[in-house]
N, C-alpha and C positions, 0 to 999 in steps of 0.2 A: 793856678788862679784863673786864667784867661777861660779853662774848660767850666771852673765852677762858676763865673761870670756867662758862662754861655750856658750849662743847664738853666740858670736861675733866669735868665732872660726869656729861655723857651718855655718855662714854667708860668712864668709873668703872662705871657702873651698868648695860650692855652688856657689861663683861667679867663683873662678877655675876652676868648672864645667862647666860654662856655657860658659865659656872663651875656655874651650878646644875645645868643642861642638862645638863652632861658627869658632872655628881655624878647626878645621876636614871637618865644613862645608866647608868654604872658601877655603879649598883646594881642596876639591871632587870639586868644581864649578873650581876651576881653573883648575884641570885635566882636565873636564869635555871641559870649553874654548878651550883649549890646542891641544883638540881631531883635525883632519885636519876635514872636512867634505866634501864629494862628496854623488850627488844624480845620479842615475845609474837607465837606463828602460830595461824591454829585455821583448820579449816573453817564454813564457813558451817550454821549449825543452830541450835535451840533454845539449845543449851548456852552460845551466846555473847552471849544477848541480856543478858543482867546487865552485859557488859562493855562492850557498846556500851552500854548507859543510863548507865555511871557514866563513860563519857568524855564524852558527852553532856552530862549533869548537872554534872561537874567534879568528882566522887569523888576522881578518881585524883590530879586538882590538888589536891586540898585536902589528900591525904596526903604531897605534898611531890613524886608519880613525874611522870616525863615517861615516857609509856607510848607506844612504837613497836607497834601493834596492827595486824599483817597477816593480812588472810584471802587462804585462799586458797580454790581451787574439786577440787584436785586433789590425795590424797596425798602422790603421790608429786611434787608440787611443795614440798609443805611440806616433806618429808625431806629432799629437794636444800636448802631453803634451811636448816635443822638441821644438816646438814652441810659445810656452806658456811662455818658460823657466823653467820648473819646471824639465827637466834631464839636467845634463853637460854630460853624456856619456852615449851611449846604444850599443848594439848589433842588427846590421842589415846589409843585403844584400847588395853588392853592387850597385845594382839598386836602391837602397834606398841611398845609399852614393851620388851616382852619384845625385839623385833629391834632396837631399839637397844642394849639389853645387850648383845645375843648382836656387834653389831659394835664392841662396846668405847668404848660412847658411854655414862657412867654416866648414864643418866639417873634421876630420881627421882620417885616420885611421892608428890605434896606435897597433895593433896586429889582429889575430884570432882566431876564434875557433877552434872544434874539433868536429862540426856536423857531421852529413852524411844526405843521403836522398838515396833513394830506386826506381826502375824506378819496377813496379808491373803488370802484366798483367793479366786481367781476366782468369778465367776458362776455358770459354768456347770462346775464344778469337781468337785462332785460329795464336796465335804469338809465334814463336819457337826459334826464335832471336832478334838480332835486327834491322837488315836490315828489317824485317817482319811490322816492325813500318806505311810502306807506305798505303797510305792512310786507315789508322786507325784513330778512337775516340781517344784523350788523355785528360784527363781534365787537367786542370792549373788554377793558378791564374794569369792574365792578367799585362805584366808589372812588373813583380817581379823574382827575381833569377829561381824559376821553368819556367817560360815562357821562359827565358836565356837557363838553361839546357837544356828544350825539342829541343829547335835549334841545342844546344852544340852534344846532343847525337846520333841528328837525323844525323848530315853533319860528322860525325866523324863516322859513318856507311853504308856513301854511299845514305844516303835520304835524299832530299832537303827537308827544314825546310817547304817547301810548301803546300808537300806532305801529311803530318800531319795533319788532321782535329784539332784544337784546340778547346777544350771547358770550355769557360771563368767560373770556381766553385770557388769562393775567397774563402769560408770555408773550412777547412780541412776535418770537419765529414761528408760533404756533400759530398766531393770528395770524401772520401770510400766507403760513400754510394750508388754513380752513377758507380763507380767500380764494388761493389756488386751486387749490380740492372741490369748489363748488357748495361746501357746505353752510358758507355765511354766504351773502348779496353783496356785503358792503364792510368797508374797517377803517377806521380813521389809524391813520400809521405815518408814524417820523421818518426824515431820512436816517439809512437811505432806504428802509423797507419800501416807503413809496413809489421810488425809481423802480425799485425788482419786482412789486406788484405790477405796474405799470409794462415794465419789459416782459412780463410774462402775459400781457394783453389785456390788464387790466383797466380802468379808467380812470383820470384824477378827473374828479368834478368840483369839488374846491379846494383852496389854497386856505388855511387859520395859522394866523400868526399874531404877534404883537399888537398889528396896526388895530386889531378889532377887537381881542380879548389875547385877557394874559396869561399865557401857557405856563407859564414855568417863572420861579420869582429867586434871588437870592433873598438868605433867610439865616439873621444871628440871634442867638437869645438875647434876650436886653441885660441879661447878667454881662455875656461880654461887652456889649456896646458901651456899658458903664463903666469896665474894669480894661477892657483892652482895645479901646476906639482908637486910639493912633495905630493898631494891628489892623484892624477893620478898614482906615484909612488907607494904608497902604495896600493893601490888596488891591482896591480901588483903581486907585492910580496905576497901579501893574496893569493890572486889567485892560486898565483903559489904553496906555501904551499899547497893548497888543491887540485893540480894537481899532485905533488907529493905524498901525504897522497892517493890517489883514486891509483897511480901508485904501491905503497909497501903495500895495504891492499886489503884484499880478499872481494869484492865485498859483498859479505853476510852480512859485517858490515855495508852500507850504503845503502843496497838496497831498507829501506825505503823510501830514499830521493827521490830513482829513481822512486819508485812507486805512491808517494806521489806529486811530483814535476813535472815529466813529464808526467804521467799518464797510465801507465803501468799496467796492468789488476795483479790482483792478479797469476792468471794462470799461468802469468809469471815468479813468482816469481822461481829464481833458473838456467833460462836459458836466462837471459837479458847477451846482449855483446854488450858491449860498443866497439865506432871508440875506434882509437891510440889517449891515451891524450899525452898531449906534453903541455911546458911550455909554456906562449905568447911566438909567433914567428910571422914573420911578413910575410903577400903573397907576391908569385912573380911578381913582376912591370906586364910582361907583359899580366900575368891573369887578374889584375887587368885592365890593357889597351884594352883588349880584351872586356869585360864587359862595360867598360866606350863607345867602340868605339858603341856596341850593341845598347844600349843607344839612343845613337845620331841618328843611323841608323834607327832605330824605330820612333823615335819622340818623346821620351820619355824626350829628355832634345834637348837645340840647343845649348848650350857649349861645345867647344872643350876643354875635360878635359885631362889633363896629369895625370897619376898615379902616376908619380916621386914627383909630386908637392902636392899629396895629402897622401902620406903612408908616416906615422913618423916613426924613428928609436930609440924615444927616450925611450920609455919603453919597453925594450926588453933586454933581458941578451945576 
């Protein structure tokens, strides 16, 4: 009796187990449900290392998202997958903003970054300013925020946007490399290309960032923003944590991410400077107007787009 009193007990206290077990589970799976989920595209750059430290560091977990974070290497990959459906939000140019309009894809912009980009002149180039720009090589990518800037920087120094020879290089590494080679004068180029042009004896003659036009914007359709804002919220906030944490910590702690992520030559290691991070904030309407109106002017879209009507205020402190 005492033996069948002792199976039956161990039987008793085995199915407790398997009861808790399934209770543990069924709550990690409801946590798990519970998570918001947003999927997010960007290109590889400066502008994304805040995102990678807060997935990193668990940011994004702690505000509840399960964050689908895809980079990609190639625009017009991201657009295919934008259009596919498989992002609700990325990080892109507003030339890109504006051609998603113009194909009846609302999309919005809901804050931006903190890139920069580099206007580099050859060596042996023979440009000492930047009025010196006039009929010079510049490479570009055709149609995109740099094609925008080399306008921006040429009329804002006294040289019609004319005057400029343009040479259509989509690739990035190609573009340093027609720099290097002698075959453009001039390349406006991200970090870190602008360091390597530069280390290779090139010139930086200005600096373009946020403070004076907006390089690069985050961008949700308003289908999410309507259907999944507390996902959008959150990101936010992650974000911003990790704009904050990059702000009170000495670079030397994350400088992997930078070398890792953006692609930063070891060499650098120690003398990488980062633009001004700042938390999402949102561009000024008529920067943005500006860029929309470029656009249009070009042939690049045939909607007349308003920036009032496309830049959200709603995730922004």
């Amino acid at each position: 009796m005492k033996i069948k009193r002792l199976i039956a007990t161990i039987m008793t206290l085995s199915m407790f187990g398997v009861m808790a077990g399934c209770s543990a589970s069924a709550n990690k799976e409801a946590e798990t449900s519970e998570m918001k989920k947003l999927s997010f595209g960007a290109m590889s750059s400066i502008d994304i290392v805040p995102i990678v430290i807060a997935q990193e560091k668990g940011y994004f977990e702690e505000e509840g998202l399960d964050l689908d974070f895809q980079l990609f290497t190639a625009a017009k990959d991201r657009d295919a997958a934008l259009q596919a459906g498989a992002l609700d939000g990325l990080i892109a140019d507003e030339i890109a903003i504006s051609i998603y309009q113009n194909l009846g894809i609302d999309m919005k912009i809901t804050g931006q970054t903190n890139g920069a980009w580099t206007l580099v002149v050859g060596k042996d180039s023979g440009i000492e300013n930047l009025s010196g720009l006039k009929n010079k090589k510049m490479a570009i990518s055709e149609n995109t925020m740099i094609d925008y800037l080399s306008d921006y920087i040429a009329t804002e120094n006294g040289v019609s946007a004319d005057e400029i020879e343009k040479v259509a290089i989509p690739a990035m590494p190609a573009r340093l490399e027609a720099l290097k080679n002698k075959q453009v004068d001039a390349a406006i180029l991200p970090a870190p290309f602008d360091d390597t042009a530069v280390a290779d004896g090139g010139k930086a003659l200005a600096k373009i960032d946020n403070a004076d036009i907006t390089i690069s914007a985050f961008g949700f359709t308003q289908e999410e923003i309507d259907t999944n804002g507390d996902a959008i919220k959150a990101f936010f906030a992650g974000y911003n944590k990790a704009v904050e944490y990059m702000q009170n910590t000495d670079i030397k702690e994350y400088e992997d991410v930078l070398i890792e992520t953006v692609g930063y030559s070891e060499d650098t290691r120690g003398n990488i400077v980062l633009p001004e991070l700042k938390l999402n904030y949102l561009p000024k309407v008529e920067n943005v107007q500006a860029v929309f109106d470029w656009s249009k002017k070009k042939g690049i879209i045939d909607k007349d787009l308003k920036a009032e009507d496309v830049i959200v205020d709603t995730f922004v402190k």
